[in-house]
C-alpha positions as a printed NumPy array, in Angstrom:
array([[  9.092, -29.694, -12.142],
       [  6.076, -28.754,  -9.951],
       [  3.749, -26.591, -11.603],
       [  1.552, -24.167,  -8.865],
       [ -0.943, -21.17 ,  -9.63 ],
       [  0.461, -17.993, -10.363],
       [  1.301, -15.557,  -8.023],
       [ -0.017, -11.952,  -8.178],
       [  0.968,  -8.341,  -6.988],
       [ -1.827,  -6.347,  -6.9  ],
       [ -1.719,  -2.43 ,  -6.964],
       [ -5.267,  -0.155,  -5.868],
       [ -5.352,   3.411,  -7.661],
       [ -8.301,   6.076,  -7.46 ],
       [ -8.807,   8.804,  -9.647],
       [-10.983,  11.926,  -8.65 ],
       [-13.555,  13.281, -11.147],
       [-11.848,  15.834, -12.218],
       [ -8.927,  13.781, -13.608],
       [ -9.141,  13.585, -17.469],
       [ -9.144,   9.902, -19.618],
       [ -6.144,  10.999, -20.834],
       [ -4.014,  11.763, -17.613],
       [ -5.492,   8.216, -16.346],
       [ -3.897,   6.786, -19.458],
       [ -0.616,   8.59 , -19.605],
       [ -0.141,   6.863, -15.805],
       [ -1.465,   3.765, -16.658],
       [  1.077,   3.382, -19.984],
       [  3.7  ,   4.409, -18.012],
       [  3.155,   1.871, -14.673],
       [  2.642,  -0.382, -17.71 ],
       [  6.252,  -0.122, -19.391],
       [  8.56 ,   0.227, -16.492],
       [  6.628,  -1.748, -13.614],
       [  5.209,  -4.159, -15.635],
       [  1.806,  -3.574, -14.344],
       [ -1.179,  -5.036, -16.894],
       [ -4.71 ,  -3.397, -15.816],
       [ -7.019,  -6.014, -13.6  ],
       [-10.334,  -4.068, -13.283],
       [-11.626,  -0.625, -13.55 ],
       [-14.156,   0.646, -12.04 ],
       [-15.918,   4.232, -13.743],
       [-18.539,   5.744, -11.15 ],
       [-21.436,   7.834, -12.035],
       [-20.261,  10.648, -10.455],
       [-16.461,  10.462, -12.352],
       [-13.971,   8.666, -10.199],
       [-12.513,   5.71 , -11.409],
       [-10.999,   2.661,  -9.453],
       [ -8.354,   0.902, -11.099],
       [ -6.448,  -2.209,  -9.942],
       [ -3.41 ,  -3.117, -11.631],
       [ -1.728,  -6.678, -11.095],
       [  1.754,  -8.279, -11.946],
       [  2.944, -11.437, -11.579],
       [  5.448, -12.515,  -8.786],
       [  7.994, -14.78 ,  -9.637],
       [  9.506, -16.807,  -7.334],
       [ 13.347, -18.29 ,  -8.122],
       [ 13.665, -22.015,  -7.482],
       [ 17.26 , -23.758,  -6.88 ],
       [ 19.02 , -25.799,  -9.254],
       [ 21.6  , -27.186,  -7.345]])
């Protein structure tokens, strides 16, 4: 069986400042159970926007036969 790196999808979301922690999280949670998005990096800036980048894996089917 060959083995090669994984493979990921990566999704770019930006928050303005006046977006509260817990609207960011409610999305997040929810992009989180049904897309199976895990969080990469976020990014908080001084003046209150935050970056996010989400990432899933890609999985590629392989024949059998």
């Amino acid at each position: 069986m060959d083995r090669t790196a994984a493979t990921w999808e990566y999704r770019d979301l930006s928050f303005p400042r006046g977006t509260t922690r817990e609207d960011t999280r409610v999305l997040l949670t929810g992009a989180a159970e049904s897309e199976r998005w895990e969080l990469d990096r976020l990014r908080l800036y001084p003046d209150g926007r935050r970056h996010v980048r989400l990432r899933r894996r890609v999985y590629r089917m392989m024949r059998t036969a």
